[in-house]
C-alpha positions as CSV (number, residue, x, y, z in Angstrom):
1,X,215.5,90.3,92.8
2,X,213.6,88.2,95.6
3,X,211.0,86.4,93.5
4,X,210.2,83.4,94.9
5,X,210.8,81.5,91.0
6,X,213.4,82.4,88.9
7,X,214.1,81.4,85.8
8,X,217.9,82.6,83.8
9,X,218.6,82.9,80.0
10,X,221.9,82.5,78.7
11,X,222.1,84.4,75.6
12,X,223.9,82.6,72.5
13,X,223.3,85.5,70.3
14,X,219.9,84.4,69.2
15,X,217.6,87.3,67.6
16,X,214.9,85.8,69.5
17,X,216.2,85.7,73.1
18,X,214.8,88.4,74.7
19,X,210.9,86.6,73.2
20,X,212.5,83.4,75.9
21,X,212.3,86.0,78.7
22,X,209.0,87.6,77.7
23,X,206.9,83.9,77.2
24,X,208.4,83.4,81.0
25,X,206.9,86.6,82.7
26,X,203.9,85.8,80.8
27,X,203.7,82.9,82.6
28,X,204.0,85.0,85.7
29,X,207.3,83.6,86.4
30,X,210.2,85.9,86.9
31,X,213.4,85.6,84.1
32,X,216.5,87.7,83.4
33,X,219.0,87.3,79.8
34,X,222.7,86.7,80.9
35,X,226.1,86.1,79.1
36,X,227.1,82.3,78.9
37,X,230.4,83.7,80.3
38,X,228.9,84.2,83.9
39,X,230.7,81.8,86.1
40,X,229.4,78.5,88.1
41,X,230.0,79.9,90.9
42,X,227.6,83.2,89.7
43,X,224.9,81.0,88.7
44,X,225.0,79.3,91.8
45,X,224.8,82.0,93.6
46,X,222.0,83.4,91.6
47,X,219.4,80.0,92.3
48,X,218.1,79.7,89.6
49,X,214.8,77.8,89.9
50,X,215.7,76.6,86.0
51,X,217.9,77.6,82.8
52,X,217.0,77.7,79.4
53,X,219.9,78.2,77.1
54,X,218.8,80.3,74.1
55,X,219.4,79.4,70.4
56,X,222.3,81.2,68.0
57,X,223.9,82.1,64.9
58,X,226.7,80.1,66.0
59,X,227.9,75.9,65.3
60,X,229.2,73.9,68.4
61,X,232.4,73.2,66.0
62,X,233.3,77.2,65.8
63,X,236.2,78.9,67.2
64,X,235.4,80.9,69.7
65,X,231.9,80.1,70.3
66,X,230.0,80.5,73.2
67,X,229.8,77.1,75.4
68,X,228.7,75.8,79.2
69,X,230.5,74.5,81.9
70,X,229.2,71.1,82.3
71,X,228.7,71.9,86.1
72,X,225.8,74.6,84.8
73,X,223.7,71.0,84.3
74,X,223.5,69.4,88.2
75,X,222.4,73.5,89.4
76,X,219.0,73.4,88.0
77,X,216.7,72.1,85.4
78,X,217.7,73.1,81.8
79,X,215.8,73.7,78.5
80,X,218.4,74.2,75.5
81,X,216.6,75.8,72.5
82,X,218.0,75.2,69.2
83,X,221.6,76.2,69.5
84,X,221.4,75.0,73.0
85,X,219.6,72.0,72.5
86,X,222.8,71.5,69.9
87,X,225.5,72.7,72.9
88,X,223.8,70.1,75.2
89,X,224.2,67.4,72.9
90,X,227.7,67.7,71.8
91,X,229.0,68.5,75.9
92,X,227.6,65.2,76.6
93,X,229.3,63.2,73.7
94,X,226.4,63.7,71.0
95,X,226.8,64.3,67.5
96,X,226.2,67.6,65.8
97,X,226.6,67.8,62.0
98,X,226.1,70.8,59.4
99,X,222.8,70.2,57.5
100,X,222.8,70.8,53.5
101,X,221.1,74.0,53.7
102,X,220.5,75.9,56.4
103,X,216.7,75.0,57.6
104,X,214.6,78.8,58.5
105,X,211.1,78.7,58.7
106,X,207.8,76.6,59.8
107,X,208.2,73.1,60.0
108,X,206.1,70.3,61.6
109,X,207.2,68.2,64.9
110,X,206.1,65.0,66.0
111,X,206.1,63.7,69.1
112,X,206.9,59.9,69.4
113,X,206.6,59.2,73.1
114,X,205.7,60.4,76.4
115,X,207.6,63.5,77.7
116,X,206.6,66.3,80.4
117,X,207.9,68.8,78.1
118,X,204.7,67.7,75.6
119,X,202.4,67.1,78.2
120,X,199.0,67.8,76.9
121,X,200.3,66.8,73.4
122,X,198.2,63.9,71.7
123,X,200.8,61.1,70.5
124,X,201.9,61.3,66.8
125,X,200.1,64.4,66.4
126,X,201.9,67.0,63.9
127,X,202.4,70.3,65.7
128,X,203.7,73.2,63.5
129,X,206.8,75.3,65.1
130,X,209.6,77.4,63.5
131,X,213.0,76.5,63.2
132,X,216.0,78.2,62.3
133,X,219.3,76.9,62.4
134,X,221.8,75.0,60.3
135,X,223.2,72.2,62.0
136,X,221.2,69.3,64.0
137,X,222.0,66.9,66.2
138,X,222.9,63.6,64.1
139,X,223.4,61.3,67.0
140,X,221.7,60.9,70.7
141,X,224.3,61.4,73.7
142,X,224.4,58.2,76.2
143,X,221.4,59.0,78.4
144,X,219.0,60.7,76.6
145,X,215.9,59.8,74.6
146,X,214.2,60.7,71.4
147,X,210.6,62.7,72.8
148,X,210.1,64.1,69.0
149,X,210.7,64.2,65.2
150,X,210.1,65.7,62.0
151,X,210.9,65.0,58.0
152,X,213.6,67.8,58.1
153,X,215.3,66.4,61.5
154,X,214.9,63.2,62.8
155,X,216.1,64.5,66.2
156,X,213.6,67.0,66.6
157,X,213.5,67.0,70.6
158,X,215.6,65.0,73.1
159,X,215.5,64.9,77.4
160,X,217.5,62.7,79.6
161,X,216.5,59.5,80.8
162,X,216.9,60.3,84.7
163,X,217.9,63.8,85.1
164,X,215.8,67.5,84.0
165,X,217.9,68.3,80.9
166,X,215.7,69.2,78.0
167,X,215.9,70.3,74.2
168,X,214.2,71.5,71.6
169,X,215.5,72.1,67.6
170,X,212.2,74.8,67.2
171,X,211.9,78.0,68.6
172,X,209.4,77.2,71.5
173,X,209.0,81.2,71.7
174,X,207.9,83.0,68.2
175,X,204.6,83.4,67.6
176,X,204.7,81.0,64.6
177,X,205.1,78.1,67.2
178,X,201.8,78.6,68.3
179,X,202.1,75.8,71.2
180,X,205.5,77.0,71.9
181,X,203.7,78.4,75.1
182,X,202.4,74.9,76.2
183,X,206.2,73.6,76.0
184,X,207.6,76.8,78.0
185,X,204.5,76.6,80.3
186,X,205.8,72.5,80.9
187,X,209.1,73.1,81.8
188,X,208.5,76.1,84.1
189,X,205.7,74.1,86.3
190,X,205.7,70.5,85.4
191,X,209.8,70.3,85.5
192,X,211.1,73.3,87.4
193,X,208.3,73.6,89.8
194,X,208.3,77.5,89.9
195,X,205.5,79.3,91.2
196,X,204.2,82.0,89.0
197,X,204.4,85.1,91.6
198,X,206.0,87.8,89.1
199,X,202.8,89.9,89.0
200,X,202.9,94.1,89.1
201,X,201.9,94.3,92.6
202,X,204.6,92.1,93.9
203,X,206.7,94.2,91.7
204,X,205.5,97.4,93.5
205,X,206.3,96.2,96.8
206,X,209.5,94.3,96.1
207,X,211.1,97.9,94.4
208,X,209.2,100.3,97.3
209,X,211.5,98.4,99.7
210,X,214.4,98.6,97.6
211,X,214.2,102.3,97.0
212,X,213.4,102.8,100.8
213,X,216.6,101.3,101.7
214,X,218.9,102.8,99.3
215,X,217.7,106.2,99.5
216,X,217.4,106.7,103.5
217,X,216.4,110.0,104.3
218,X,218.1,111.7,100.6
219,X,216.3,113.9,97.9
220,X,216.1,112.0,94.6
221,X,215.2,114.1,91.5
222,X,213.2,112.8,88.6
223,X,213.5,113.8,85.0
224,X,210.3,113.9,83.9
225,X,209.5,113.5,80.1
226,X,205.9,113.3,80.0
227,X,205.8,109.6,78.5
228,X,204.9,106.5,79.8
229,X,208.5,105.3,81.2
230,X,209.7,108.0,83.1
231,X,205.9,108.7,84.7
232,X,205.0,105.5,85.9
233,X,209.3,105.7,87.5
234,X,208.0,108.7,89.4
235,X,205.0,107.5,90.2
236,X,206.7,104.1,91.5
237,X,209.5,106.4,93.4
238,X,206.8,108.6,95.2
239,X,204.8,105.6,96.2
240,X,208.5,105.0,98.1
241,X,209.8,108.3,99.5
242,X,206.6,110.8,99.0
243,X,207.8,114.2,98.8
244,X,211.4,113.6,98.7
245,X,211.6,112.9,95.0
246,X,211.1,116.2,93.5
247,X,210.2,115.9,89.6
248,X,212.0,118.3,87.4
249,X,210.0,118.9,83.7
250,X,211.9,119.9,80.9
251,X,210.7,121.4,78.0
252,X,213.0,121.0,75.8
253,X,211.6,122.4,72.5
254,X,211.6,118.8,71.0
255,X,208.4,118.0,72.7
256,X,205.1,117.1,70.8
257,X,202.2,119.7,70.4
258,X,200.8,120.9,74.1
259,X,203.2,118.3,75.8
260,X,204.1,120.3,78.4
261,X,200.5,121.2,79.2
262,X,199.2,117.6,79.8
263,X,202.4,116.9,81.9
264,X,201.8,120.1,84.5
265,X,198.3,118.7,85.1
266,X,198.5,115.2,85.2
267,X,202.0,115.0,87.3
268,X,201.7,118.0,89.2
269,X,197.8,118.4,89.6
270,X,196.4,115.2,90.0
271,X,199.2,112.7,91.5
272,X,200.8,115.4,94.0
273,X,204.2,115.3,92.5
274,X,206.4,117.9,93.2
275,X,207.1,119.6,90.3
276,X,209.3,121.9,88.5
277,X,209.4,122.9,85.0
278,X,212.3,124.3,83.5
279,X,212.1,125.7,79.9
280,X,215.3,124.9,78.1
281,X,214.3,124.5,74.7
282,X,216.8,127.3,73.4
283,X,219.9,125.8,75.3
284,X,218.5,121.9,73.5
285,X,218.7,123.9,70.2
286,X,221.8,125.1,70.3
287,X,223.5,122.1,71.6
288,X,222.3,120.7,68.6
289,X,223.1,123.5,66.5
290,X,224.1,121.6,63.0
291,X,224.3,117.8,64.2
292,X,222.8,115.5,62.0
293,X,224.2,112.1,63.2
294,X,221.9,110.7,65.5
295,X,224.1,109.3,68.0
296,X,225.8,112.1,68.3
297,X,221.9,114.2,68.9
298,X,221.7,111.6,71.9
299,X,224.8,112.5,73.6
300,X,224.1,115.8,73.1
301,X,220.3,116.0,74.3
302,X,222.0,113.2,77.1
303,X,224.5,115.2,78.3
304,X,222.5,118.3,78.4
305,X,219.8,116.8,80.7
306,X,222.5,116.4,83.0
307,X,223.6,119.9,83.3
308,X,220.0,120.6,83.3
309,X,218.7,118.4,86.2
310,X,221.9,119.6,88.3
311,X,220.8,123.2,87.7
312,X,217.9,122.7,88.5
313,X,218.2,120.7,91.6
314,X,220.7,123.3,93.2
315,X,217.9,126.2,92.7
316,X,215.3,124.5,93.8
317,X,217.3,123.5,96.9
318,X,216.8,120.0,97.1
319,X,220.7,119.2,97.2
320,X,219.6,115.4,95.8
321,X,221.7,112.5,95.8
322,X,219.7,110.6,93.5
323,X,218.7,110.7,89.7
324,X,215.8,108.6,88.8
325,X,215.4,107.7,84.9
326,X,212.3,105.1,83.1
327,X,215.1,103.0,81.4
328,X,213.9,99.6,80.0
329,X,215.0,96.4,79.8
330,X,214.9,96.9,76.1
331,X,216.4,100.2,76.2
332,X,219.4,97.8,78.2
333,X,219.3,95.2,75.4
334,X,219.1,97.4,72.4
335,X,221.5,99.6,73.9
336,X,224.5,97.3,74.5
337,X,224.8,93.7,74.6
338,X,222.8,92.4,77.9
339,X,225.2,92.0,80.4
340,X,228.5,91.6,77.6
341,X,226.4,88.4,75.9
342,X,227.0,88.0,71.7
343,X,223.5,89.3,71.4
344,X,223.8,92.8,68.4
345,X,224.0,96.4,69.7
346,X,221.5,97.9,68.1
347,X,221.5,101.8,69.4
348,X,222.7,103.9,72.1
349,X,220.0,104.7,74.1
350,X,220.3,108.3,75.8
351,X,219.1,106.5,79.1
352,X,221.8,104.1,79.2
353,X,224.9,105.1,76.5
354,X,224.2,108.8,76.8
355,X,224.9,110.0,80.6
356,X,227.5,112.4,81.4
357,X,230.7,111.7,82.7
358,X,231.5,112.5,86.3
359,X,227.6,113.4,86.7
360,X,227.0,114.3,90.8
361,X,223.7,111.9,91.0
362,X,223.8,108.3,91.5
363,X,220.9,106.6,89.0
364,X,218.0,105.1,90.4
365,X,215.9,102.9,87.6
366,X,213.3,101.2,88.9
367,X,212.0,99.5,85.6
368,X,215.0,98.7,84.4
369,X,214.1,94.7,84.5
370,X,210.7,95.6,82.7
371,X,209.3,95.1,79.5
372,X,206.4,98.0,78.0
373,X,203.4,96.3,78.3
374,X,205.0,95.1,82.0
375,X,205.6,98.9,82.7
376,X,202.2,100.1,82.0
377,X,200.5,97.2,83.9
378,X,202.8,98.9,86.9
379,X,201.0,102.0,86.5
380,X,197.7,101.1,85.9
381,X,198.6,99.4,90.0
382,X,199.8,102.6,90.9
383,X,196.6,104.3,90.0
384,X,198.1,106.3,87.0
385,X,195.2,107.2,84.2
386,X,194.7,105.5,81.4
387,X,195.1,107.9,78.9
388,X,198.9,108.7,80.4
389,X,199.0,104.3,81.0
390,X,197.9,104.0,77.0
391,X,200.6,106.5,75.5
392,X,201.8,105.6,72.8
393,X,206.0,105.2,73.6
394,X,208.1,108.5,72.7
395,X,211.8,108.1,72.8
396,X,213.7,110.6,75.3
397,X,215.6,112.7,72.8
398,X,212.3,113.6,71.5
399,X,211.7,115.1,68.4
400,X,215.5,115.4,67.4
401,X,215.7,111.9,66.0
402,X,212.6,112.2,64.1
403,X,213.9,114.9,62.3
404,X,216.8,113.1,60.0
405,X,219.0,116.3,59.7
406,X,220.3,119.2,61.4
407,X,217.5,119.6,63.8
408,X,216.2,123.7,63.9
409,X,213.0,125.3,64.5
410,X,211.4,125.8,61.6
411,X,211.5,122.1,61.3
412,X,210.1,121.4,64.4
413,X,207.2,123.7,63.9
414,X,206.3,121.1,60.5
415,X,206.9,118.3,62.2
416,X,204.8,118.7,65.7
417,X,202.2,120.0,63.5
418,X,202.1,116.8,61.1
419,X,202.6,114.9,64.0
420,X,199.7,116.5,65.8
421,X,197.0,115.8,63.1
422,X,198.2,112.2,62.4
423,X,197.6,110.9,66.0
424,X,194.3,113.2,65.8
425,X,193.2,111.2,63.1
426,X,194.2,107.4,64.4
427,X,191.7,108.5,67.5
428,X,189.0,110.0,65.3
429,X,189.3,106.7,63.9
430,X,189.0,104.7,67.1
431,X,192.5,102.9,65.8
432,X,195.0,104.3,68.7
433,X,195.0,101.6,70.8
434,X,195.3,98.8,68.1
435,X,199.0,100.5,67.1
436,X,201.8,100.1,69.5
437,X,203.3,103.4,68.0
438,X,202.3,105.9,65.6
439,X,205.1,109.2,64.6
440,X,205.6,111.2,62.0
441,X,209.1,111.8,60.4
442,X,210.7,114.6,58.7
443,X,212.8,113.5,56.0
444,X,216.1,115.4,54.5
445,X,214.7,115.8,51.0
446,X,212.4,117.9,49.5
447,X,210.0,117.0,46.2
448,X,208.4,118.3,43.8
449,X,204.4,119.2,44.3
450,X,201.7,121.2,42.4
451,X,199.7,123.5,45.0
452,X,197.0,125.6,43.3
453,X,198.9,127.0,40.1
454,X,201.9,127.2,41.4
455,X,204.8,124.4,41.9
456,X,206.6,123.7,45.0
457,X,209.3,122.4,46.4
458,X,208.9,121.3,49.9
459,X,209.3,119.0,52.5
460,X,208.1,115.1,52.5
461,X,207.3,114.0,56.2
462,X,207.0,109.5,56.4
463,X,204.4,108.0,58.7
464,X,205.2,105.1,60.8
465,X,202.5,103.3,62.6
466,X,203.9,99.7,63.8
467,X,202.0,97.2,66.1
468,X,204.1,95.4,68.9
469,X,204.0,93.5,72.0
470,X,207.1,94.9,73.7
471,X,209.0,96.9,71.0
472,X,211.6,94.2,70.2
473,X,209.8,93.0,67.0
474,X,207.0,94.8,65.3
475,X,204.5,94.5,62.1
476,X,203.7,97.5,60.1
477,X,200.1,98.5,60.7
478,X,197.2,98.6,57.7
479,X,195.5,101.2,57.9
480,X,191.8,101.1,56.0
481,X,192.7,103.6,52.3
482,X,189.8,106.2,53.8
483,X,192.0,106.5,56.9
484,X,195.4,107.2,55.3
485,X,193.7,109.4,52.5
486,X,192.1,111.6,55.5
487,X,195.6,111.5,57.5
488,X,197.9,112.7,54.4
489,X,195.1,115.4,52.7
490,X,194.9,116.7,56.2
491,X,199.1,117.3,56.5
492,X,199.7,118.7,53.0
493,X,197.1,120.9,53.3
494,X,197.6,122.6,57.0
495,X,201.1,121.9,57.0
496,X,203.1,124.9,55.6
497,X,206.3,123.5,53.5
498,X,205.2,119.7,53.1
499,X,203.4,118.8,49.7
500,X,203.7,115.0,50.2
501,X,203.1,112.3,52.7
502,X,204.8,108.4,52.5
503,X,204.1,105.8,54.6
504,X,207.1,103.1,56.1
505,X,205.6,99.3,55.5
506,X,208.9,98.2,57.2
507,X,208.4,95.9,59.7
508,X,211.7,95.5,62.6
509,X,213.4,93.4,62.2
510,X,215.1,94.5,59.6
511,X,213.9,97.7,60.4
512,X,213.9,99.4,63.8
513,X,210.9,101.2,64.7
514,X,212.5,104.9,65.0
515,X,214.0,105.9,62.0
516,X,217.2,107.4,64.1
């Protein structure tokens, strides 16, 4: 990455790390997550323009917990939240003690002198933030000053007397800290100096040249879902190398109602893309033939766009090289640890976990350092329309996951139908672009229903409709009674085979937002 400002994460395993790196690039500053085992000698080498060392589940006094080098302090500034505000106390001869109870949940700081971290803070003014975490730091290491307190923990925030070292017991980061921003927005200008250049069109430019130099004069081929990821990728790409990226569509029977349609025009039509569709949908079908685990549906559809894409790249002649895929830094994070830190898998994403061994292309993903909202402010610079910038996310496998069984075509039929009329309604309602993400689920049971005089046993299909910055934590949405009542009448009667409709109030975490 050149940006001129960069700011690393070291990931202790907190659920909230990857919120560090968004508050940063919404600061316009640039910041990537990586393992506290990197080496000295990495981090060096990486310049970091500052470090902020993420909180965790973990105490200092643990075996086998992640620590620092004490060298990691004279590279660059440092901000340790909770956990690390703990780690950087106890390296330099602090003391950190279990509290009685482990303290989750809002609080109120105070801070008791001046400090660049609370610059713009009036003195001994309360300011509610979150904490979460079970031990605090008891006694101050030589050096460093108190800069804040609370009733809960006397040692609420600490800095060194002469050098940029930093901590906070709070979570500067969750929403609930609502000046947590301030405090980030201190350190990254007031302390670190950075300059906040990470913006989409320096983005543009900084991948165009990347893509130009790796690629030389090779064909790249792009699978092309239709959603927002993988369009504004092959948008990006083509900005790049023009027509030697040629996108290959597949419709792969687990698409949603007249996907393939709005693809054809939108990619083919009106950007200039090459394009080739190839209808596999009956080869999809029978990979999947009886598979009801979900990670084993993702390896399948994975592994099948594989053979597909090389197919299709022999007949269409363009011998390519390269295989260019929308994957996300969240699709990274949720997928495996980022870069072997403590942080939870949470899925295998077909994107990253699912590619097939041996595969002839060499990947190309261009927004693979991006957050969602980050990758559609890309494509609204690359001139993509809004209504393909504003899509709601669809996963890659499609369908397949939202279907919690065997996945067959009868039950695609009901569910791209339900699916169809629900995100009909949420626009008749003017509510699309308040949700993040609105689906429809088919579940594995059936119920009991009452249609005219008969009784019927049929199929029950959930709705989810969840609001969400980036997709790493997200709030079930309310819809107004009216709204709901017009969504679910509309299903159970046009639907063939579903007689009733349930709605998930599950908010992630502890929930994810797909149900597979």
């Amino acid at each position: 990455m050149t940006a001129q400002s960069r700011i690393l994460i070291i990931d202790y395993g907190s659920q909230f790390t990857q919120l560090i790196a968004r508050r940063v690039r919404e600061a316009r500053v640039y910041s990537e997550i990586h393992p506290p085992t990197r080496s000295v000698e990495w981090i060096r080498e990486w310049k970091p323009t500052g470090i902020i060392l993420s909180g965790g589940p973990n105490s200092v006094y643990g075996e086998s917990v992640p620590s620092a080098d004490l060298a990691v302090f004279e590279i660059a500034p440092v901000l340790g939240v909770c956990y690390g505000m703990q780690l950087i106390a106890y390296l330099h001869g602090g003391e950190v003690v279990r509290g009685a109870q482990r303290q989750y949940g809002r609080d109120e700081i105070r801070p008791v002198r001046e400090s660049v971290l609370f610059r713009g803070f009036d003195a001994n003014e309360n300011v509610t933030v979150w904490m979460s975490h079970g031990d605090h730091v008891e006694t101050l290491p030589a050096g460093f000053r108190l800069t804040a307190t609370s009733a809960g923990n006397p040692i609420g925030a600490m800095e060194h007397e002469s050098r940029p070292i930093y901590g906070v017991l709070f979570h500067p980061e969750v929403a609930h800290t609502p000046r947590g921003g301030e405090v980030i927005a201190n350190f990254l200008f007031d302390v670190c100096h950075a300059t906040p250049t990470w913006t989409p069109g320096a983005f543009i430019d900084d991948e165009v040249s990347k893509i130009r130099a790796l690629v030389g004069d090779a064909q790249v081929i792009c699978g092309l879902s239709g959603g927002v990821d993988s369009s504004v990728a092959a948008a990006l790409v083509h900005r790049a190398i023009g027509d030697q990226l040629t996108c290959v569509f597949v419709d792969t029977g687990l698409l949603r109602l007249h996907e393939r349609e709005q693809v054809q025009k939108t990619m083919g039509r009106h950007l200039g893309i090459k394009l080739v569709t190839v209808d596999a949908s009956e080869r999809f079908l029978t990979a999947l033939k009886d598979i009801k685990d979900p990670e084993a549906k993702r390896r399948a559809i994975g592994h099948t766009f594989i053979d597909v894409f090389e197919e299709a790249t022999a007949s269409a002649g363009t011998n390519a090289k390269f295989l260019v895929q929308g994957t996300l830094y969240p699709d990274v994070i949720e997928s495996a640890s980022p870069t072997g830190g403590p942080s939870v898998t949470i899925k295998t994403h077909h994107n990253v976990g699912g590619l097939k061994p041996g595969m002839q292309f060499s990947l190309i993903e261009p927004l693979r350092e991006l957050f969602k909202d980050e990758v559609r402010n890309v494509g609204r610079e690359l001139g993509l329309p809004e209504e393909m910038v504003g899509r709601h996310p669809f996963p890659g496998p499609g369908l397949a996951i939202r279907i919690l069984g065997a996945v067959t075509e009868p039950a695609l039929g009901v569910l791209r139908l339900a699916d169809s009329i629900y995100l009909e309604e949420i626009r008749k309602a003017n509510l699309y672009d308040e949700i993040w993400q609105a689906f429809a689920v088919l579940l594995p049971v059936r119920s009991v229903g009452v249609m005219g005089d008969e009784r019927t046993y049929d199929n029950v299909v959930a709705l989810r409709a969840v609001t969400s910055t980036d997709g790493m934590t997200a709030d079930w949405y309310p819809f107004p009674h009216d709204v709901m009542a017009r969504i679910s009448d509309r299903i159970i009667r046009e639907v063939d085979g579903v007689n009733r409709v349930v709605y998930d109030v599950s908010s992630k975490p502890p929930a994810t937002i797909e149900w597979e």
